[in-house]
C-alpha positions as CSV (number, residue, x, y, z in Angstrom):
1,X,90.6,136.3,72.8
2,X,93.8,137.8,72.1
3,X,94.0,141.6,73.1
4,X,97.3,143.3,71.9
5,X,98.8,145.6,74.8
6,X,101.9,147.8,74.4
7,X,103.0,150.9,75.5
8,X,104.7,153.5,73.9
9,X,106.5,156.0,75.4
10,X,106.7,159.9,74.9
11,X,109.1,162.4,76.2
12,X,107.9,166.1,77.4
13,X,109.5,168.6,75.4
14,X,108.5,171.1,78.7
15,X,108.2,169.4,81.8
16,X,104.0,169.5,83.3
17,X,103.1,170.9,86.3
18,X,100.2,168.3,88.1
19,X,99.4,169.8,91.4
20,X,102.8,168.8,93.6
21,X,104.5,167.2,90.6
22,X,106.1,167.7,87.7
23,X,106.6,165.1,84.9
24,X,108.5,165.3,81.7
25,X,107.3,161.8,80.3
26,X,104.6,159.6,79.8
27,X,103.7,156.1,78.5
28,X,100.6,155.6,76.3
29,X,98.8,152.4,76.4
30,X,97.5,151.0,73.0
31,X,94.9,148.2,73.1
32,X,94.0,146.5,69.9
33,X,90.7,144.0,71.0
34,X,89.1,141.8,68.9
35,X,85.5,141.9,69.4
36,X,81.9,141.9,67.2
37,X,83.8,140.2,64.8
38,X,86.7,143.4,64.0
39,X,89.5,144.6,66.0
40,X,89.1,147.6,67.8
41,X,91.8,150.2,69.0
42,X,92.1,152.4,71.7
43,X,94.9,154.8,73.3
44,X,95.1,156.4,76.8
45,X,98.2,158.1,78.6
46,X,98.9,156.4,81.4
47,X,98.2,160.2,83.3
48,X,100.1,158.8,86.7
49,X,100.4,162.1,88.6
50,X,97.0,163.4,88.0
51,X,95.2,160.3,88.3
52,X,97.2,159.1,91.7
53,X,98.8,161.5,94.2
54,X,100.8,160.1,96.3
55,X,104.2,159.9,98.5
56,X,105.0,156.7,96.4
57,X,108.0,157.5,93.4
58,X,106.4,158.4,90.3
59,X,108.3,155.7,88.8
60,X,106.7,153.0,90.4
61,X,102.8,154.0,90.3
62,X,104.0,154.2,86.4
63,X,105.0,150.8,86.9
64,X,102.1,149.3,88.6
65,X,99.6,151.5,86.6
66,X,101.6,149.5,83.5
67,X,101.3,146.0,85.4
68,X,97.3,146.7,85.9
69,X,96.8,147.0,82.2
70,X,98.1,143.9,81.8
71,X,96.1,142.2,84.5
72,X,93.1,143.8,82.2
73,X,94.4,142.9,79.0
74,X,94.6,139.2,80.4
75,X,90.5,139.3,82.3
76,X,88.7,141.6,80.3
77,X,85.7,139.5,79.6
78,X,84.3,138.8,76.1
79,X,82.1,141.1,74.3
80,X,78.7,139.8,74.7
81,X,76.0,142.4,73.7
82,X,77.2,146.2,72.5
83,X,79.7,148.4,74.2
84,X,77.4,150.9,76.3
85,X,75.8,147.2,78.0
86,X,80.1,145.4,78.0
87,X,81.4,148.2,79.4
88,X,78.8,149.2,82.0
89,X,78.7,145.6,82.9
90,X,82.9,145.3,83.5
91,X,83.0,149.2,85.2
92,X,79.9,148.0,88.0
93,X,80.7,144.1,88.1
94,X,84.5,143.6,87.5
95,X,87.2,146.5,87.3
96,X,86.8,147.2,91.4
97,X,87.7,143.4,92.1
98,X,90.2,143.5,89.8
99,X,91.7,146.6,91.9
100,X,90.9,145.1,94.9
101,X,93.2,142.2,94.0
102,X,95.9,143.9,92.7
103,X,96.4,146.4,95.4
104,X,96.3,143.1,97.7
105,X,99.0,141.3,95.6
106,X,100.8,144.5,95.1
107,X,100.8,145.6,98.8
108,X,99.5,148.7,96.9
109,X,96.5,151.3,96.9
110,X,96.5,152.5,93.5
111,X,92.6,154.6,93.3
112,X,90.0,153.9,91.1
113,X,90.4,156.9,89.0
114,X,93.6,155.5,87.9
115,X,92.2,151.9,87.3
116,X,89.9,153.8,85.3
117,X,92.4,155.6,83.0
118,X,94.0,152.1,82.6
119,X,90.6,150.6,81.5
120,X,90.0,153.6,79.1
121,X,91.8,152.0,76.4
122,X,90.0,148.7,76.5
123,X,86.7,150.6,76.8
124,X,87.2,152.8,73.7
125,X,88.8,149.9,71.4
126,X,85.4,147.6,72.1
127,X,83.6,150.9,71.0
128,X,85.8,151.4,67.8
129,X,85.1,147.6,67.1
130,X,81.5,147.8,67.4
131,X,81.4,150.1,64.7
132,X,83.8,148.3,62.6
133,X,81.7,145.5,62.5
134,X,78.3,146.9,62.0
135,X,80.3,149.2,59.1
136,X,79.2,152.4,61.0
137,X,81.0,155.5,62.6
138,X,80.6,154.4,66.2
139,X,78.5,157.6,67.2
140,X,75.7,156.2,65.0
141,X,75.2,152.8,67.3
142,X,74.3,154.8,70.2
143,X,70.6,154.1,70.0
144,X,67.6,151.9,70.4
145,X,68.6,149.7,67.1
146,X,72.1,148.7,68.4
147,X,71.8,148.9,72.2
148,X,69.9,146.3,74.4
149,X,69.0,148.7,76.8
150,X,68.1,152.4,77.2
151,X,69.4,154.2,79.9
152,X,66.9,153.6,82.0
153,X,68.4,150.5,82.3
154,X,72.2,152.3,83.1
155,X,70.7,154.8,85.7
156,X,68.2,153.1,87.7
157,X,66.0,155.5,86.6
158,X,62.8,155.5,84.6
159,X,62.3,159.1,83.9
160,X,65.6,157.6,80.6
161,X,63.0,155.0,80.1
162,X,63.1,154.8,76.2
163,X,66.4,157.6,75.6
164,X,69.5,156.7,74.3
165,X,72.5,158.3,74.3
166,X,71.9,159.4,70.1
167,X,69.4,161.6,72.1
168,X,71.5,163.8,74.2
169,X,73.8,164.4,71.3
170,X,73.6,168.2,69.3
171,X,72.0,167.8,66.1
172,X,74.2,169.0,64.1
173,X,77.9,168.0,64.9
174,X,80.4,170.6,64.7
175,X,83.7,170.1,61.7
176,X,85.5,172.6,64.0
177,X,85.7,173.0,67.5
178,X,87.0,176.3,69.6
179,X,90.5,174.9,71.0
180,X,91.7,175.4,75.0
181,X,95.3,175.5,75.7
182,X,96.9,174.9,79.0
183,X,99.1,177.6,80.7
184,X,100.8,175.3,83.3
185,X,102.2,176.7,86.1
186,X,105.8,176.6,85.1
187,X,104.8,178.2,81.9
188,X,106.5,180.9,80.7
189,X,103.9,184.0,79.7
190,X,106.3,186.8,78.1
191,X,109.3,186.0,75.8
192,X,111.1,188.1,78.3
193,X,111.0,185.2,81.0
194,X,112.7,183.3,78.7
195,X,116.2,182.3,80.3
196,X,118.0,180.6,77.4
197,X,117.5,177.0,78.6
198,X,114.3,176.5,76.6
199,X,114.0,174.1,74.2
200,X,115.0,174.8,70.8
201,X,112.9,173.0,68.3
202,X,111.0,175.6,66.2
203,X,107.6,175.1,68.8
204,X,106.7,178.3,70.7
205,X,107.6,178.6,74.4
206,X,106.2,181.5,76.0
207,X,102.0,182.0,76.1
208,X,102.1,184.9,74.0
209,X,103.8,183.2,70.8
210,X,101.3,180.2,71.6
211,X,98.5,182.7,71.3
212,X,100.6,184.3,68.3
213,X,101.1,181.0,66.4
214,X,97.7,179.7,66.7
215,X,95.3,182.0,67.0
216,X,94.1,181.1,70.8
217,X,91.2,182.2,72.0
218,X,90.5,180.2,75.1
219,X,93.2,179.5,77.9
220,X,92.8,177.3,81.0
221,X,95.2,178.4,83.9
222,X,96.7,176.0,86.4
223,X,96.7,177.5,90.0
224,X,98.0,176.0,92.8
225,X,95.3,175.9,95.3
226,X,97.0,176.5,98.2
227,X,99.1,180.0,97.5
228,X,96.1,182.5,97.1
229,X,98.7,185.2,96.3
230,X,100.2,183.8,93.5
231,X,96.8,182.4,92.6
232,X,95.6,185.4,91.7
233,X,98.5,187.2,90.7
234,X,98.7,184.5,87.7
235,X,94.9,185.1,87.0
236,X,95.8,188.4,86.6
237,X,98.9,188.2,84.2
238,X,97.6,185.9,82.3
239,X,94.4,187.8,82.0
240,X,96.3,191.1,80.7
241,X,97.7,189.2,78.4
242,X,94.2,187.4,77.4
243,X,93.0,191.0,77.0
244,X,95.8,192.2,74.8
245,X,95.4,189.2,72.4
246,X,91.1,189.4,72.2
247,X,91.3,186.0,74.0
248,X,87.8,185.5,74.5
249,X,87.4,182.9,77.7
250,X,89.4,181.8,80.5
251,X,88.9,179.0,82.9
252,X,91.3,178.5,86.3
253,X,92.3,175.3,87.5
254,X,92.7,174.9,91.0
255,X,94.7,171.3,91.3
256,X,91.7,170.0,93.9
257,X,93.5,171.2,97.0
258,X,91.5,173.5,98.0
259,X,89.1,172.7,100.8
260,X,86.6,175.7,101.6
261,X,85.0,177.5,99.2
262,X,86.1,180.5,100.6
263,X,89.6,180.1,99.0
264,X,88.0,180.6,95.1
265,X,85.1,183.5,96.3
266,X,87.4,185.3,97.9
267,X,90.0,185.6,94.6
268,X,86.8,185.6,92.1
269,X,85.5,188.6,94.6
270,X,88.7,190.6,94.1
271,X,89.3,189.7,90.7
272,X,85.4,191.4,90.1
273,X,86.2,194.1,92.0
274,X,89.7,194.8,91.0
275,X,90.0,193.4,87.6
276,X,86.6,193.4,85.8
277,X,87.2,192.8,82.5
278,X,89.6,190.1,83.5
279,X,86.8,188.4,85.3
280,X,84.4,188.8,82.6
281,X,86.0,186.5,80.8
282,X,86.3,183.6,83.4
283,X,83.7,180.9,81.7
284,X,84.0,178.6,84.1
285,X,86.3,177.3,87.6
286,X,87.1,173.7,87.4
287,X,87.5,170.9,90.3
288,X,88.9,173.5,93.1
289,X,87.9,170.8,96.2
290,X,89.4,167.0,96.5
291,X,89.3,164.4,94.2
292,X,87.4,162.3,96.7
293,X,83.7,163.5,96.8
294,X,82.2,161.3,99.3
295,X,85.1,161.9,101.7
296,X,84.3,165.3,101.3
297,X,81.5,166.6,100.7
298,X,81.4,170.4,100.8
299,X,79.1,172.7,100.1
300,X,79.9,174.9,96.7
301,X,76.8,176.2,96.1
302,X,78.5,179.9,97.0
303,X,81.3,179.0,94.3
304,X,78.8,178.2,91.8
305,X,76.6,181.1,92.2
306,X,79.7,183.4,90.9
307,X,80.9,181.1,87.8
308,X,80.3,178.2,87.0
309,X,81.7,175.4,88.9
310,X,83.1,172.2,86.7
311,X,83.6,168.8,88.4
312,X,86.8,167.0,87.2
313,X,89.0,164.7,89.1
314,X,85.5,164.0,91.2
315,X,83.4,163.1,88.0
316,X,84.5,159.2,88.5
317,X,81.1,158.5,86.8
318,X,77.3,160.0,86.7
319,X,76.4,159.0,90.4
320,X,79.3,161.4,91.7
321,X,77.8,164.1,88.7
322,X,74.8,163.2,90.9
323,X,76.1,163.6,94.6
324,X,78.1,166.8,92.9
325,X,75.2,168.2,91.6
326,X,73.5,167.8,95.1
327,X,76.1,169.7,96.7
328,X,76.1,172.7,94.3
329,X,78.2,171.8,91.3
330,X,76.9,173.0,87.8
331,X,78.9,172.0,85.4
332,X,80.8,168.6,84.4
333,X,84.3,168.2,82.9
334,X,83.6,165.2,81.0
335,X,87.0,163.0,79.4
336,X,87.1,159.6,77.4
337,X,90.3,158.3,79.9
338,X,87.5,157.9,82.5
339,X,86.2,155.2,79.9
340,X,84.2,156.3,76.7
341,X,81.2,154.2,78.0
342,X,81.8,156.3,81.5
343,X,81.7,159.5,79.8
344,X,78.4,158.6,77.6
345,X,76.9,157.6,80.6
346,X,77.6,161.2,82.7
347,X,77.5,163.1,79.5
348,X,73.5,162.3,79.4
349,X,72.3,162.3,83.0
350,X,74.5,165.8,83.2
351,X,72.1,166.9,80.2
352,X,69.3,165.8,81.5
353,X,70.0,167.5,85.1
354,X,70.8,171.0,82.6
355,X,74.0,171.0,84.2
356,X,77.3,172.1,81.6
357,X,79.4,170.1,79.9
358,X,83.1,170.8,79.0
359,X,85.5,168.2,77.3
360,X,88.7,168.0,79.0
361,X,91.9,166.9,77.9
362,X,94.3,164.3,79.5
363,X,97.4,165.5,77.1
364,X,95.9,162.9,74.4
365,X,98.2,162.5,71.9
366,X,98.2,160.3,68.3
367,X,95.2,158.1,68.9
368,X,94.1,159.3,71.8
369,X,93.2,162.5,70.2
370,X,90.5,160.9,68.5
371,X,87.8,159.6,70.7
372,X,88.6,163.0,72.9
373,X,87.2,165.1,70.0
374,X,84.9,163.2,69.0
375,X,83.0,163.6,71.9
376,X,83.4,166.7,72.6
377,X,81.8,167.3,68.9
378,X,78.8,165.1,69.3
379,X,78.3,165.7,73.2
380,X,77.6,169.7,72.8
381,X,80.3,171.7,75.7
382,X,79.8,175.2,77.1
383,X,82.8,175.8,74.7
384,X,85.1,173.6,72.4
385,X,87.6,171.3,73.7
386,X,90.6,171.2,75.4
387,X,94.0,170.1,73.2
388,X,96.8,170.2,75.0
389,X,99.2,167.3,73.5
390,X,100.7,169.9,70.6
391,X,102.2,171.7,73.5
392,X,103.9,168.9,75.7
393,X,104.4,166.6,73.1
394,X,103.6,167.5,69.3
395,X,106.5,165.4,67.8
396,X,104.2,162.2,68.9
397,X,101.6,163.2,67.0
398,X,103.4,164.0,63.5
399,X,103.0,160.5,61.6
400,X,98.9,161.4,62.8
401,X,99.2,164.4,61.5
402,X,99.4,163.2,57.8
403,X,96.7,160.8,58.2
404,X,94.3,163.6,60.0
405,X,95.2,166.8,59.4
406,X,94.0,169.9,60.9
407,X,93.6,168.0,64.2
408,X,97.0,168.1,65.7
409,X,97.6,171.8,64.6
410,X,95.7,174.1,66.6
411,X,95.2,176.9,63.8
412,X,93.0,180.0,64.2
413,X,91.9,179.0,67.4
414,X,90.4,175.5,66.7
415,X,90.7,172.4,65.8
416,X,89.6,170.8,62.6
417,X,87.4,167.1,63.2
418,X,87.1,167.3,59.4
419,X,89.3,164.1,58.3
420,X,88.2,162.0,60.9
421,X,86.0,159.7,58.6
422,X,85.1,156.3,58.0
423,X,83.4,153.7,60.1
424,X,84.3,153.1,64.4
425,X,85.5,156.0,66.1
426,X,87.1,157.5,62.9
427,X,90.7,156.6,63.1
C-alpha cells in the first residue's frame, strides 16, 4: 500500500495568536491513500501551537508532529471493512501505541490531541476513498447498507442499537452556511489602530472592514484567560462594534486557561449587568477550562446555566463529550482535524444526549476546507461554521477557489457548499 505524504507549507499574512503563542506559518499535510479500490485525499494543518502547548521551540514540535505523519503514513493498516469500522479500529487499537513509541524513541511527549490532528488526514482520505469507490458522495455511506456495524457497536451502548450516523444528520442539508470569523487577540478592531506596518495586499486588516467586506454576522473573540480586565474590555469593544454593524451572535474564546468557573460568571455577570445588549448576543462560551478533562475535572454546571458552554480542545472523542457532559458542559465544538470518523462518532452521541453542536475551524485551508464544511452542513450546528483560513491565509486557497467557488470567499455573511459536487467528500 503506497500512501503519498507531503507537506505544503503556508505563510501567515497576520501572525495568530494561540493562547501563549503566536505563529505566522504553518505546514499542511496532504495524504493521498489508496484504499476500496480509489485513492482517497485528505488535508489537515499541522495546528502545532493549539494542539501542543509547551516550553519545547515551536520549531521542533513542527518537526516531530511532521516526523509522526510519517511514522503513520508508513503503519497505517489496510482498509479492511468501511471507514467508520477502519478508523474506529486504528483510533482505539493503534494510534496510542504508535505515540507511545514515538515519544519513547523521540525522548518526546507530544499529546494525543496532536497525534490526532496528524491522523486526521489519513482518516478523511480513507473516507473520500470509500465514496470514490462505491461512486457515492461519502455522506451517503454513512448507514446500515455500507457500514458493518451501527453504533451500538462504536459506543458500547445499546440504546444506538440499529442507528447510523445518516440518522443524526438534518434532513435537508443546507447550500449555505452562516460564516464565523475570528477576531484574534492581536487583531486590530478600528482602522484607527492601524500603525502603517500592516500588510499591504488588497485583504482587509482591521474587524470593521472584515465585517464591511463580507458581510459578517457572527464573530468569535479570542480572550486570554488569565487577564479578566482585558477579557472583558475586548468583549466589550468588540461588542460595540458587533452592535454598530447588526452582527447578530458572538461567542468568546477563553484559550483553556482558566481554571474556576468563577473567572467566566463573573465577566458574563457584568457584561449582563453592564452591557445587555452586548451580552444578548453571546451564543455560546467555548473551552474556558484545560485541555485535559480527566486531569481536571471541574464543575461548570454554573457556566453553563448562563450560556451555553462548548467543549473544544477537551472533545478528544465522544467519551470525554460524555465525562464533559457529566460535569455540566452543553454544547460540543465538533472539527474534522480530530479525525472525520472522531467527529461522526461525537457528533451523534452529542445528538443523542440533546447537547449543541458547533463546527469549528482549525484555519483549514485548500482541501482542508472541504470535509470541515461538509460537516458542519450535514451535522446540523447551533449556528453555521467557522472559516477562518481567508483571513490568515487566503492566497493558499486561490487555485481552490476556481475549482469551488463561493467557499473560500466569505460573502454576505456565509459561505456557499454549492460547488462541492460529485462522489467522496466532494473535492
Amino acid at each position: 500500500m503506497d500512501i503519498k505524504l507531503q507537506f505544503i507549507p503556508v505563510k501567515m499574512r497576520l501572525p495568530l495568536k494561540f493562547g501563549a503563542e503566536t505563529i505566522d506559518s504553518i505546514q499542511i499535510a496532504h495524504v493521498e491513500f489508496p484504499a476500496y479500490g480509489a485513492v482517497g485525499r485528505g488535508q489537515t494543518p499541522l495546528s502545532v501551537a493549539w494542539a501542543w502547548p509547551s516550553e519545547l521551540s515551536f520549531a521542533l514540535r513542527e518537526e516531530l508532529m511532521c516526523r509522526f505523519c510519517e511514522v503513520l503514513a508508513q503503519n497505517y493498516p489496510s482498509p479492511q471493512s468501511d471507514p467508520m469500522t477502519d478508523g474506529y479500529a486504528f483510533l482505539t487499537e493503534k494510534l496510542d501505541k504508535l505515540l507511545q513509541q514515538f515519544n519513547f524513541q523521540n525522548n518526546c511527549s507530544m499529546p494525543h490531541l496532536a497525534a490526532l490532528i496528524c491522523a486526521s488526514a489519513f482518516d478523511i482520505a480513507l473516507h473520500d476513498a470509500f465514496g470514490l469507490a462505491h461512486k457515492l458522495p461519502t455522506y451517503q455511506t454513512y448507514n446500515q447498507k455500507f457500514m458493518a456495524h451501527d453504533l451500538a457497536y462504536f459506543f458500547h451502548d445499546s440504546a444506538f442499537a440499529g442507528l447510523y450516523p445518516q440518522d443524526f444528520f438534518v434532513p435537508n442539508v443546507p447550500q449555505e452556511l452562516p460564516v464565523w470569523h475570528l477576531v484574534g487577540g492581536k487583531d486590530l478592531l478600528q482602522e484607527s489602530e492601524r500603525t502603517g506596518n500592516e500588510p499591504d495586499d488588497n485583504y482587509p486588516v482591521s474587524l470593521e472592514k472584515w465585517i464591511e467586506r463580507d458581510g459578517l454576522k457572527c464573530l468569535k473573540i479570542k480572550l486570554t484567560g488569565s487577564d479578566a480586565d482585558w477579557d472583558y474590555n475586548r468583549l466589550c469593544a468588540v461588542g460595540k462594534i458587533a452592535l454598530k454593524y447588526a452582527v447578530k451572535a458572538l461567542s468568546p474564546d477563553f484559550n483553556c486557561l482558566v481554571k474556576d468557573p468563577a473567572y467566566v460568571n463573573s465577566i458574563l455577570d457584568k457584561l449582563k449587568a453592564e452591557e445587555p445588549e452586548i451580552y444578548q448576543l453571546l451564543l455560546y462560551v467555548e473551552q474556558p477550562f484545560p485541555y485535559d478533562l480527566q486531569a481536571n475535572q471541574i464543575d461548570v454546571h454554573s457556566c453553563s446555566e448562563r450560556k451555553p458552554l462548548f467543549m473544544d480542545e477537551s472533545a478528544h472523542d465522544w467519551q470525554f463529550v460524555k465525562l464533559g457532559r457529566s460535569l455540566g458542559w452543553n454544547g460540543v465544538a465538533l472539527k474534522v482535524c480530530k479525525t472525520q470518523t472522531g467527529a461522526l462518532l461525537s457528533g451523534c452521541w452529542a445528538k443523542k444526549h440533546n447537547m449543541l453542536l458547533m463546527v469549528q475551524d482549525l484555519t483549514n485551508p485548500m482541501l482542508a476546507t472541504v470535509p470541515h464544511v461538509q460537516l458542519a452542513a450535514h451535522i446540523g450546528t447551533i449556528m453555521g461554521v467557522e472559516c477562518n483560513a481567508p483571513q490568515f491565509y487566503p492566497q493558499a486557497s486561490l487555485p481552490d477557489e476556481k475549482l469551488r467557488p463561493g467557499l473560500y470567499e466569505r460573502r454576505n455573511g456565509i459561505v456557499s457548499l454549492k460547488s462541492l459536487q460529485g462522489n467522496g467528500m466532494g473535492y
